[in-house]
C-alpha positions as a Python dict, from the first residue, in 0.01 Angstrom:
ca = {
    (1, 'X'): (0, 0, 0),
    (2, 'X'): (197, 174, 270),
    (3, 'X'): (163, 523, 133),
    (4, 'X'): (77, 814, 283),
    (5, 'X'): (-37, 1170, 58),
    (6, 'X'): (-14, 1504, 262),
    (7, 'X'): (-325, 1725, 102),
    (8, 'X'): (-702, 1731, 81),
    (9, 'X'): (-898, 1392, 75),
    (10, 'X'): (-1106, 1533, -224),
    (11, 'X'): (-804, 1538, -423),
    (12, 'X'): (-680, 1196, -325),
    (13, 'X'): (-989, 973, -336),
    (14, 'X'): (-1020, 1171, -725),
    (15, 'X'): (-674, 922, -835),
    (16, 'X'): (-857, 608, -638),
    (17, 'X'): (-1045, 338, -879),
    (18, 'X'): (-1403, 297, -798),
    (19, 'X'): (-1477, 43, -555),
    (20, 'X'): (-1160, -54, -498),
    (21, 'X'): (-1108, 57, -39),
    (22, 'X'): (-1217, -223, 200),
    (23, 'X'): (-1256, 11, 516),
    (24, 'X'): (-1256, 387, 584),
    (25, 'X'): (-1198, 557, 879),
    (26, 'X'): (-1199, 949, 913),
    (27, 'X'): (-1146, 1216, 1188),
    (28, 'X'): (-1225, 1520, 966),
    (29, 'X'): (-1218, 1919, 1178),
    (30, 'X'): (-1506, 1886, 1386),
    (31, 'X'): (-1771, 2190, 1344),
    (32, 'X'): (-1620, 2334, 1595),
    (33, 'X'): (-1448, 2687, 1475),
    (34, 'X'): (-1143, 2644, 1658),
    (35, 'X'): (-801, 2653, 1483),
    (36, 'X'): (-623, 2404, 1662),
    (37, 'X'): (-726, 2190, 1382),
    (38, 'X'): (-482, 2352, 1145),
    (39, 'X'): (-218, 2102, 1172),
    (40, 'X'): (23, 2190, 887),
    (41, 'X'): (-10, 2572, 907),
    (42, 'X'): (40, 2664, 565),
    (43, 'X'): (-170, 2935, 438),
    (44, 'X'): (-375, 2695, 192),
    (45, 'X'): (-454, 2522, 471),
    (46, 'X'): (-531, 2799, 671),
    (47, 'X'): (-761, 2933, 372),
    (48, 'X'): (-968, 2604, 391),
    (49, 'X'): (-1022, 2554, 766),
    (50, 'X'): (-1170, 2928, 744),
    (51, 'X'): (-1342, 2860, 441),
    (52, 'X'): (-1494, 2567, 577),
    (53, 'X'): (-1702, 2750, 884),
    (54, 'X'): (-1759, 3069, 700),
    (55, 'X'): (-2123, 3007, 600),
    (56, 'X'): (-2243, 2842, 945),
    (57, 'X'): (-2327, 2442, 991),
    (58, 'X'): (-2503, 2410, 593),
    (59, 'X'): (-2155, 2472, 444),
    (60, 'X'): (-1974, 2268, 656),
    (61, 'X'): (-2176, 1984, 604),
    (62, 'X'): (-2168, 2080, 175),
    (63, 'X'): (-1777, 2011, 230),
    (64, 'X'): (-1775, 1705, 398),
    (65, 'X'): (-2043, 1554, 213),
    (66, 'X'): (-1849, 1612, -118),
    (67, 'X'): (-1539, 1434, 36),
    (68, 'X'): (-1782, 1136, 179),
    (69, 'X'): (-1943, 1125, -169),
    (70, 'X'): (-1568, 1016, -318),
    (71, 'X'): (-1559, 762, -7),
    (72, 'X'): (-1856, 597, -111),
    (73, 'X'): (-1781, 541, -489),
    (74, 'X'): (-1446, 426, -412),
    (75, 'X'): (-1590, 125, -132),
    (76, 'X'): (-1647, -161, -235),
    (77, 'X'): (-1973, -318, -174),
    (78, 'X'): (-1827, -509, 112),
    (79, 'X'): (-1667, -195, 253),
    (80, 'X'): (-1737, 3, 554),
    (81, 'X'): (-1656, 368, 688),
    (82, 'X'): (-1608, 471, 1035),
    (83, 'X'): (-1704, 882, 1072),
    (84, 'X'): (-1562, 1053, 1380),
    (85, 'X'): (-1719, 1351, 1513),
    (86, 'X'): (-1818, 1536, 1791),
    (87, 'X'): (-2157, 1685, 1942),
    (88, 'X'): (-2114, 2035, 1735),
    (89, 'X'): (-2227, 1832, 1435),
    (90, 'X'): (-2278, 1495, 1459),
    (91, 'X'): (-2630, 1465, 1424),
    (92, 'X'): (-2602, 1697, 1092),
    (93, 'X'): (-2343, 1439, 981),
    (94, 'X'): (-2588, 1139, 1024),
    (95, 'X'): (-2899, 1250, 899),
    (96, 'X'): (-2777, 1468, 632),
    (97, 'X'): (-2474, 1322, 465),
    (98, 'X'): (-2450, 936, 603),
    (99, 'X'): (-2782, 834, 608),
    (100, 'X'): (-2885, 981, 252),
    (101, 'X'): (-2512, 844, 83),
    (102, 'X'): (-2534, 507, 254),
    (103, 'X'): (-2899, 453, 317),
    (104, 'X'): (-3035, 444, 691),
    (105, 'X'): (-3056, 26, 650),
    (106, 'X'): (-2676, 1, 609),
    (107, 'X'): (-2653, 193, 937),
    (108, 'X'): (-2448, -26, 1165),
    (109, 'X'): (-2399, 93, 1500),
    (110, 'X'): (-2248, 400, 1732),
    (111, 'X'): (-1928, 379, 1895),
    (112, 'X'): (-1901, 615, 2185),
    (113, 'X'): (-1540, 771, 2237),
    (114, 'X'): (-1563, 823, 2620),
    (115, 'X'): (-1330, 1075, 2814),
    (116, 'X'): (-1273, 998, 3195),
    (117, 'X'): (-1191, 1307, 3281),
    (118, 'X'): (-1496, 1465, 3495),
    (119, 'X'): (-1504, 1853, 3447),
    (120, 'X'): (-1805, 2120, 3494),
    (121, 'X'): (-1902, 2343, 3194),
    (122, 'X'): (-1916, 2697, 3273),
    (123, 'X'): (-2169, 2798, 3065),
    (124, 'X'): (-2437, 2656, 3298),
    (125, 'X'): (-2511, 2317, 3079),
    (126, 'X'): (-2391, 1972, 3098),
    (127, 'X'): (-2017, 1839, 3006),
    (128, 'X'): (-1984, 1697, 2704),
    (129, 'X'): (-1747, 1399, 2787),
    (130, 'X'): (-1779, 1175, 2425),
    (131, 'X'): (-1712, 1156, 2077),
    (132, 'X'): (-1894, 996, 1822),
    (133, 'X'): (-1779, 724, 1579),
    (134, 'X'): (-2084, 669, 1295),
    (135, 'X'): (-2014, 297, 1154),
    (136, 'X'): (-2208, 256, 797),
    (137, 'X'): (-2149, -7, 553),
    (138, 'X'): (-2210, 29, 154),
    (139, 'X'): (-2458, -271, 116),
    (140, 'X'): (-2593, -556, 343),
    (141, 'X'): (-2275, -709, 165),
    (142, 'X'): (-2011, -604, 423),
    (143, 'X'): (-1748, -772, 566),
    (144, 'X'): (-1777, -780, 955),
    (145, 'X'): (-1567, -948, 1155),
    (146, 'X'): (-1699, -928, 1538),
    (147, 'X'): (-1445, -958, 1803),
    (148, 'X'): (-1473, -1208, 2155),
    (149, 'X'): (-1316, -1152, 2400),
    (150, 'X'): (-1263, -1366, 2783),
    (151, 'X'): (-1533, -1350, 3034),
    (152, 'X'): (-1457, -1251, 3350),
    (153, 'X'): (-1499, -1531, 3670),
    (154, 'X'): (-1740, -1266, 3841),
    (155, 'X'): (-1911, -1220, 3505),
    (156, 'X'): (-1982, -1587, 3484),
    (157, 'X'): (-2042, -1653, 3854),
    (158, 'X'): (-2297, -1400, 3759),
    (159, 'X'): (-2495, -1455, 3468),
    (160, 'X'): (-2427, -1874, 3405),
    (161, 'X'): (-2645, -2006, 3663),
    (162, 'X'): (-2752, -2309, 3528),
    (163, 'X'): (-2629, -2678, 3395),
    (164, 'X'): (-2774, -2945, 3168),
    (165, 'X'): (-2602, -3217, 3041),
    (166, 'X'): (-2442, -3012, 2748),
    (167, 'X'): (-2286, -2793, 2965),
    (168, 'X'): (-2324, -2404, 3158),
    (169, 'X'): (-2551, -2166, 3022),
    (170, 'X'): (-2736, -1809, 3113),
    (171, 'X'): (-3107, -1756, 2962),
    (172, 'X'): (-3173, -1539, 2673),
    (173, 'X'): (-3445, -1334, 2588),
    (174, 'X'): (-3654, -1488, 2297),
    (175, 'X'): (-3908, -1151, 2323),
    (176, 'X'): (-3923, -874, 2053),
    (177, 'X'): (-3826, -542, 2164),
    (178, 'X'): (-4095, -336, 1932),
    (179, 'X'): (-4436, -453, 1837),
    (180, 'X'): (-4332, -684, 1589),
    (181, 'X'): (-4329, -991, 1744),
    (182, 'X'): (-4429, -1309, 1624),
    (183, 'X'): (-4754, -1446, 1884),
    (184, 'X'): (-4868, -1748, 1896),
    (185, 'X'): (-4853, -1979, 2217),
    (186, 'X'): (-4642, -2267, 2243),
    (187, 'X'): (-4641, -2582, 2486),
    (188, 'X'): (-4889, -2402, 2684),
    (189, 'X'): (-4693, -2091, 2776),
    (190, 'X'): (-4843, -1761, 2633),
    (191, 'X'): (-4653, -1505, 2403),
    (192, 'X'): (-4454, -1142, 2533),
    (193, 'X'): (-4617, -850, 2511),
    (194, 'X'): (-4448, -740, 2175),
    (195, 'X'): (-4407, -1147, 2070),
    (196, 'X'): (-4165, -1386, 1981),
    (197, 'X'): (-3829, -1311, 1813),
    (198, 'X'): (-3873, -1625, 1580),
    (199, 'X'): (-4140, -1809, 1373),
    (200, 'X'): (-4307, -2071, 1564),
    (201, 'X'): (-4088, -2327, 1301),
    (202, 'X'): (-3749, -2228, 1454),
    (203, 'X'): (-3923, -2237, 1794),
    (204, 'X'): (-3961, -2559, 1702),
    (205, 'X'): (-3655, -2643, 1579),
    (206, 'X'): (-3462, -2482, 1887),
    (207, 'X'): (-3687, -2687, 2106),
    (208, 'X'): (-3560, -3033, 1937),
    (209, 'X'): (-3229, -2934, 1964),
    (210, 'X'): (-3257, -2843, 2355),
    (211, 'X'): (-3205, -2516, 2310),
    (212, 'X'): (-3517, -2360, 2523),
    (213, 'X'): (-3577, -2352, 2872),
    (214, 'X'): (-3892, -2373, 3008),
    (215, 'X'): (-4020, -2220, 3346),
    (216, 'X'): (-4201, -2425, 3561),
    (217, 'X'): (-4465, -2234, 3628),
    (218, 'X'): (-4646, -2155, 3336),
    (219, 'X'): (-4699, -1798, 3352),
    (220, 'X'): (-4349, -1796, 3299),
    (221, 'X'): (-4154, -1725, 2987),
    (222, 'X'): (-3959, -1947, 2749),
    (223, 'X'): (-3581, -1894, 2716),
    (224, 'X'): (-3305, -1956, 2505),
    (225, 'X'): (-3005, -2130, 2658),
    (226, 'X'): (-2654, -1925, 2593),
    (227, 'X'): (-2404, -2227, 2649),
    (228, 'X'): (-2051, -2091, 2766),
    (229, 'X'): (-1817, -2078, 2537),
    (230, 'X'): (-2066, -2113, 2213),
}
């Protein structure tokens, strides 16, 4: 606890017990061959940050996927890691060291680092204005802790239209977003192109506990109510 080591990762995570780190986050040089990455300046770590690009993309992705291979073992099952990267190689990153250590299912989401400051790119091609953040867990096991925050009023003037007697609420979308939808008809009003979301039991059991709202025209489509603050 409360310990910082000066040197490479690969050495450190070597000492570390197996599956013994809740959460990993990393900002490793990006792919990008320029040398304001050398932040100590010592010639060992000069030797490594020129070692690293030497032999293109394939051996830069070799020596971060040994360090992310000493990440993994020492995660626990519950554990997550959080890779930041840029456009030079995050793609590389993803399909050739995170998705084949972690599995594509324990894929968790993209954060996008986004820069505000608008700028044209001389070399006739679009800016590149973003980082990537690549958030994997170890197993379906993880810890994940989402975080709420307030509404705004204009959000809420907005989106909560609509009252019952349990309180405000905006409509949700019940339909599936591929073609793997559940389809059957209910109460008379037909299925989404792609189908339900649910089984046609927790349709019903939604239904008894007011959860749905129905159109009143029947070509309509069934709802789920989002109460405010629930």
């Amino acid at each position: 606890m409360n310990k910082l080591v000066l040197g490479d990762c690969l050495e450190a995570f070597k000492k570390i017990d197996s599956e013994t780190i809740d959460l990993v986050y990393i900002d490793p040089p990006f792919f990008s061959n320029r040398t304001y990455e050398v932040i100590w300046g010592d010639k060992g770590e000069i030797r490594s940050f020129e070692d690293r690009f030497s032999g293109g993309v394939d051996h830069y992705i070799s020596w971060l996927k040994e360090r992310i291979k000493e990440i993994y073992r020492v995660l626990k099952p519950t554990g997550s890691i959080f890779v930041h990267c840029d456009w030079h190689a995050n793609a590389y990153i993803r399909v050739h060291i995170l998705d084949k250590l972690f599995g594509v299912s324990n894929f968790r989401g993209e954060i996008i680092w986004q820069r505000h400051n608008a700028h044209n790119d001389a070399k006739k091609k679009l800016a590149v204005l973003k980082d990537t953040i690549w958030y994997y867990s170890k197993s379906d096991k993880m810890t994940y802790k989402p975080i709420f925050t307030q509404l705004s009023e204009n959000y809420k003037a907005n989106f909560y239209k609509y009252r019952d007697e349990k309180g405000i609420y905006r409509l949700g979308d019940l339909s599936k977003p591929d073609s793997k939808g559940y389809k059957y008809d209910y109460k008379g009003y037909g299925y989404p192109a792609n189908g339900w979301r649910c089984p046609i039991e927790t349709m019903q059991k939604l239904d008894e506990a007011k959860m749905l709202y129905f159109p009143k025209n029947k070509t309509g489509r069934i709802a789920l109510k989002r109460y405010l603050g629930k």
